[in-house]
MMTF fields as JSON, N, C-alpha, C and O atoms, coordinates in Angstrom:
{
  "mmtfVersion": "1.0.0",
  "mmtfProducer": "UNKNOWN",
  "numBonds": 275,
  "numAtoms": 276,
  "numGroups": 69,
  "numChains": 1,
  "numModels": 1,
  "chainsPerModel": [1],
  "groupsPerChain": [69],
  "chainIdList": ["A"],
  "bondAtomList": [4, 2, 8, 6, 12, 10, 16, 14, 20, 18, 24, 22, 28, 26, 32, 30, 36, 34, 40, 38, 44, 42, 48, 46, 52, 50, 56, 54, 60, 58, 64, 62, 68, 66, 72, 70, 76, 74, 80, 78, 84, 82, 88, 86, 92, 90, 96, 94, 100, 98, 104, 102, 108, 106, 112, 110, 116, 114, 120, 118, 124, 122, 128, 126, 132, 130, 136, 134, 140, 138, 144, 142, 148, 146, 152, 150, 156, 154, 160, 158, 164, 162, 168, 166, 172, 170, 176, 174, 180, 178, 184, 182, 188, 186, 192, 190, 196, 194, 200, 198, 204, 202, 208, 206, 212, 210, 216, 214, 220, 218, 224, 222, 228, 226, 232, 230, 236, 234, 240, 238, 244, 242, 248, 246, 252, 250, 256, 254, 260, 258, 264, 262, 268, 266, 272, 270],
  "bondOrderList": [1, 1, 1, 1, 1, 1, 1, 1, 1, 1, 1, 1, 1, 1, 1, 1, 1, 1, 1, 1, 1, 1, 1, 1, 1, 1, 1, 1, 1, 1, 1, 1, 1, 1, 1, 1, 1, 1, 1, 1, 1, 1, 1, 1, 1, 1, 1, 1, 1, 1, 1, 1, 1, 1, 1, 1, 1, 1, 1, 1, 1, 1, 1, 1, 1, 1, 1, 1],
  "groupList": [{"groupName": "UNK", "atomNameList": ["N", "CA", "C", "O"], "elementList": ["N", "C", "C", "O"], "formalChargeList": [0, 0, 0, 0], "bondAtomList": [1, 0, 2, 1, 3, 2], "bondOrderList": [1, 1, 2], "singleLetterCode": "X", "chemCompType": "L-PEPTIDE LINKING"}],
  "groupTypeList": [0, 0, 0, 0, 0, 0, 0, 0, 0, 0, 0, 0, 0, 0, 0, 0, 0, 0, 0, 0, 0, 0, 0, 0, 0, 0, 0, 0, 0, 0, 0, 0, 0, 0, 0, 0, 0, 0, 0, 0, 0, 0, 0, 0, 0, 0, 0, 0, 0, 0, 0, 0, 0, 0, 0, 0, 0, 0, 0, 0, 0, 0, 0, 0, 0, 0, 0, 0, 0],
  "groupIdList": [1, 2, 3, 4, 5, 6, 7, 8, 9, 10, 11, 12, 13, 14, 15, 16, 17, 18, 19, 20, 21, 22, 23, 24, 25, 26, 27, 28, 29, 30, 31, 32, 33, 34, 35, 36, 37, 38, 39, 40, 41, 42, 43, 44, 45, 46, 47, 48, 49, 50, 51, 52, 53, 54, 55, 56, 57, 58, 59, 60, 61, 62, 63, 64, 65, 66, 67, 68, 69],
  "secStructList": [7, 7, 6, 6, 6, 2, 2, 2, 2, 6, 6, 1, 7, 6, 6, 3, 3, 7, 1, 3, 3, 3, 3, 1, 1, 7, 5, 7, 6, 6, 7, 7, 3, 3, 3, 3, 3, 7, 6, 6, 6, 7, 5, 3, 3, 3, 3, 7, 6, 6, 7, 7, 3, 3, 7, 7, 5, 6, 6, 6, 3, 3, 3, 3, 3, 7, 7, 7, 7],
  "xCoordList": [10.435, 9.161, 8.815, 8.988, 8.449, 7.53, 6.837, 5.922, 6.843, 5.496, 4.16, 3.155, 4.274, 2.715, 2.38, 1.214, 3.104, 3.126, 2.325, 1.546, 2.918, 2.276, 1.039, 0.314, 0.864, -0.682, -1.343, -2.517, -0.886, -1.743, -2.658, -3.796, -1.249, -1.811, -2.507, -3.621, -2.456, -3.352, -4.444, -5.326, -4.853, -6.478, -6.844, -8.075, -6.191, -6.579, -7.649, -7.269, -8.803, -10.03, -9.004, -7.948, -10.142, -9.765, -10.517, -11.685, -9.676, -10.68, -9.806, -10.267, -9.098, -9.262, -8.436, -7.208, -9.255, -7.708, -6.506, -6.25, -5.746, -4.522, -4.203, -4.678, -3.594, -3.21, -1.706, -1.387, -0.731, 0.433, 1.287, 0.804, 2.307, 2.739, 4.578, 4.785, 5.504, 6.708, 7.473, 7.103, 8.621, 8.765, 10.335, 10.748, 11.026, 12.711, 12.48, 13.091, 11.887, 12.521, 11.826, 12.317, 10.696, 10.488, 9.071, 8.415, 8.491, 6.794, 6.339, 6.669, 5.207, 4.661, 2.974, 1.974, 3.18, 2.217, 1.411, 1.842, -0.27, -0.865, -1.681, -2.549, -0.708, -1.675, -3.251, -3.116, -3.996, -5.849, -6.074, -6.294, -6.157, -6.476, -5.5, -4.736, -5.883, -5.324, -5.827, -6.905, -5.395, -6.444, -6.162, -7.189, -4.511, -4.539, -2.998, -2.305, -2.67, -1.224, -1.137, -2.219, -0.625, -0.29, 0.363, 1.398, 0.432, 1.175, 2.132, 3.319, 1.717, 2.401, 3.911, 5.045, 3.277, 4.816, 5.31, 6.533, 4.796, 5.248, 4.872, 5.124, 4.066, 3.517, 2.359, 1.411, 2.396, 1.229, 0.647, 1.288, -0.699, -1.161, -1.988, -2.977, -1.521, -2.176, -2.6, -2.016, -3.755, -4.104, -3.948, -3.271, -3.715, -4.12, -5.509, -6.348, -5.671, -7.066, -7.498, -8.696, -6.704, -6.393, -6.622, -6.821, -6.601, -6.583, -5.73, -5.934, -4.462, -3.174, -3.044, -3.469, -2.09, -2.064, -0.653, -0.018, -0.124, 1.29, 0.929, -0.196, 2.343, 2.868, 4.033, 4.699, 4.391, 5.757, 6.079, 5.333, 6.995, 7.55, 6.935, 7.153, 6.283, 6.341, 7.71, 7.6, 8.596, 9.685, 10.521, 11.632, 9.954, 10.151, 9.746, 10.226, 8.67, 7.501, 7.872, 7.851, 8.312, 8.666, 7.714, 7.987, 6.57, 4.935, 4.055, 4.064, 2.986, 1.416, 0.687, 0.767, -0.07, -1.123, -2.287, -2.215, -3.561, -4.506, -5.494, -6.191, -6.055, -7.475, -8.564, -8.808, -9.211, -10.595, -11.581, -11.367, -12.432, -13.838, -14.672, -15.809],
  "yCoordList": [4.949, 4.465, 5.261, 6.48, 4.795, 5.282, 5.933, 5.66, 7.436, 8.273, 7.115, 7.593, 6.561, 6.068, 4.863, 4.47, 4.353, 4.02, 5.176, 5.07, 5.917, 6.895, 7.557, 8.007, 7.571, 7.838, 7.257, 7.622, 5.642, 4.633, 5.087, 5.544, 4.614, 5.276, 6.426, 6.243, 7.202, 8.5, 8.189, 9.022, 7.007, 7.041, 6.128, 6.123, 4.874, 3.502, 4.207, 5.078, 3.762, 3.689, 3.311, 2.692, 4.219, 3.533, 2.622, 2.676, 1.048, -0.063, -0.969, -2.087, -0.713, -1.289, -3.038, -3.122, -4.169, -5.142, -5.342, -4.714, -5.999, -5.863, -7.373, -7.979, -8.039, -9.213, -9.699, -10.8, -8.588, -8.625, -7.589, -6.671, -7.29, -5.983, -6.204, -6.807, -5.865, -6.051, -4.465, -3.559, -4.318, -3.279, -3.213, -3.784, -2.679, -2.871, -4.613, -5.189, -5.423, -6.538, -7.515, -8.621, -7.58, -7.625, -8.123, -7.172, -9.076, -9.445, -9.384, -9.997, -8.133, -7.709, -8.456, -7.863, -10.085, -11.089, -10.61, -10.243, -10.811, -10.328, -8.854, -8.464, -8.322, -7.11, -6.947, -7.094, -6.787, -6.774, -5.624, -5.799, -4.287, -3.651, -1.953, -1.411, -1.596, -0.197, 0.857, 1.176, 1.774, 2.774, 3.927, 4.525, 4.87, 6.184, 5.93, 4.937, 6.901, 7.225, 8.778, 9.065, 10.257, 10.608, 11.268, 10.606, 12.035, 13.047, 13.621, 13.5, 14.249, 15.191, 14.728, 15.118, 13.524, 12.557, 11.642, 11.508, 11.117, 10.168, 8.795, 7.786, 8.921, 7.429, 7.161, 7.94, 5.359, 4.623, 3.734, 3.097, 4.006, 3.509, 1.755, 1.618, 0.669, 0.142, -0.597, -0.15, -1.933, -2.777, -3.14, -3.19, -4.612, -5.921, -6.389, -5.607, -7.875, -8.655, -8.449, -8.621, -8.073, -7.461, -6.239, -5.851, -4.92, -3.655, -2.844, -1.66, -3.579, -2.603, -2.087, -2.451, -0.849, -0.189, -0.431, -0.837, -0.134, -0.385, 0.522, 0.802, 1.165, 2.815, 2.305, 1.394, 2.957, 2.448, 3.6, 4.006, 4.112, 5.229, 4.751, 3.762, 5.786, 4.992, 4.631, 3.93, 5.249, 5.133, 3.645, 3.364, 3.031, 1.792, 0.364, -0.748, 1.039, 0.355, -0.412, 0.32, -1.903, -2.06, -2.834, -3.079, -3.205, -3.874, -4.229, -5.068, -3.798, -3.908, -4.773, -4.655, -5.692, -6.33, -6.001, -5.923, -5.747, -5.516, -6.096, -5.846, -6.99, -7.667, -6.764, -5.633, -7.36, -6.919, -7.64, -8.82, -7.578, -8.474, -8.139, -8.593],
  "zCoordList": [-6.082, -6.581, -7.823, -7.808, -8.644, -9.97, -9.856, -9.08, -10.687, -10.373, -11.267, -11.795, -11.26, -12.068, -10.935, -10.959, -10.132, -9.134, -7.715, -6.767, -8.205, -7.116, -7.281, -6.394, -8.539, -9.252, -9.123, -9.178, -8.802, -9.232, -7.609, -7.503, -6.061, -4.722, -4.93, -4.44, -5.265, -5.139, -5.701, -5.492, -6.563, -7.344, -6.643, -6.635, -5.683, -5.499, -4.338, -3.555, -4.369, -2.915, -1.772, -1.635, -0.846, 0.757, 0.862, 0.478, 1.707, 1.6, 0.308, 0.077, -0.172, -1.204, -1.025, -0.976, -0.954, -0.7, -1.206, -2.234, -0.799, -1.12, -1.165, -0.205, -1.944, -1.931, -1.75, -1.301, -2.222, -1.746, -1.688, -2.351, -1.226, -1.12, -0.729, 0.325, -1.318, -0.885, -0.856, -1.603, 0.169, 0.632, 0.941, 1.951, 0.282, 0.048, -0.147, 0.753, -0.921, -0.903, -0.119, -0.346, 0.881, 1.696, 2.07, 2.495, 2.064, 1.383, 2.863, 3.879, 2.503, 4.042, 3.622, 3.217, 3.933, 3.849, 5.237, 6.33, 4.592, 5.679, 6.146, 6.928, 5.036, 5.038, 3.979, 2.764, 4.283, 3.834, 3.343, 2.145, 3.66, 2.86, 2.686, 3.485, 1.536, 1.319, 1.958, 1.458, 3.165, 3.534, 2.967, 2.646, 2.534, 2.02, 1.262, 1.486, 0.441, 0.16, 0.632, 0.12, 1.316, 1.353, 0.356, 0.271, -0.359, -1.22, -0.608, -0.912, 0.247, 1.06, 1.559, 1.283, 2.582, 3.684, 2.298, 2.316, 1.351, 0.83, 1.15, 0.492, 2.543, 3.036, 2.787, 2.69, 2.602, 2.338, 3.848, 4.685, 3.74, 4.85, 4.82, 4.1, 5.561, 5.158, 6.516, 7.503, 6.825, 7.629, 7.668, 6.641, 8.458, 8.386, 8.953, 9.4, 8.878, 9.395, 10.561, 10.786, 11.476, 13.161, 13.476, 14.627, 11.588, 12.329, 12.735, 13.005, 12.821, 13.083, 11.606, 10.509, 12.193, 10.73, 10.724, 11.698, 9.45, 8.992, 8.183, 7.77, 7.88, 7.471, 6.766, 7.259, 5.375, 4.515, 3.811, 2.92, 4.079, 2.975, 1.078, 0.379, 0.891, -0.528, -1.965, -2.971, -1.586, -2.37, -1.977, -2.427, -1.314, -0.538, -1.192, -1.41, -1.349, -2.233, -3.311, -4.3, -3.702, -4.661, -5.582, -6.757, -4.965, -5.489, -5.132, -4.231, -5.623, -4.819, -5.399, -6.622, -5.025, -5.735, -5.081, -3.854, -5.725, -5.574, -5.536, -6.519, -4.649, -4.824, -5.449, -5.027, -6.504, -7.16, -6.436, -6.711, -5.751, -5.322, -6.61, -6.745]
}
């Protein structure tokens, strides 16, 4: 993953929506919002509409879209 990618996680709000997100390749449709990135582990934390959380290495990470309200 891109450090400006990883900058971008480290500035994005908790809460923030998410409109799409793909992961090795991989479109994790369904997930709602952004809750943290981690510095430390390298992981990004995110929700879905349900509340489960989903966890992704961020070097995994190959694109985020971001809902603006």
């Amino acid at each position: 993953m891109s450090k400006s990618l990883c900058k971008l996680l480290e500035k994005t709000p908790s809460g923030t929506p998410v409109n799409q997100i793909l992961v090795k390749g991989e479109d994790w449709t369904g997930m709602d919002k952004f809750i943290k990135y981690d510095k430390k582990t390298g992981l990004a934390y995110f929700i879905n509409k349900s509340n489960h959380t989903f966890v992704a290495v961020a070097e995994r990470i190959d694109m985020i879209e971001f809902t603006h309200e």
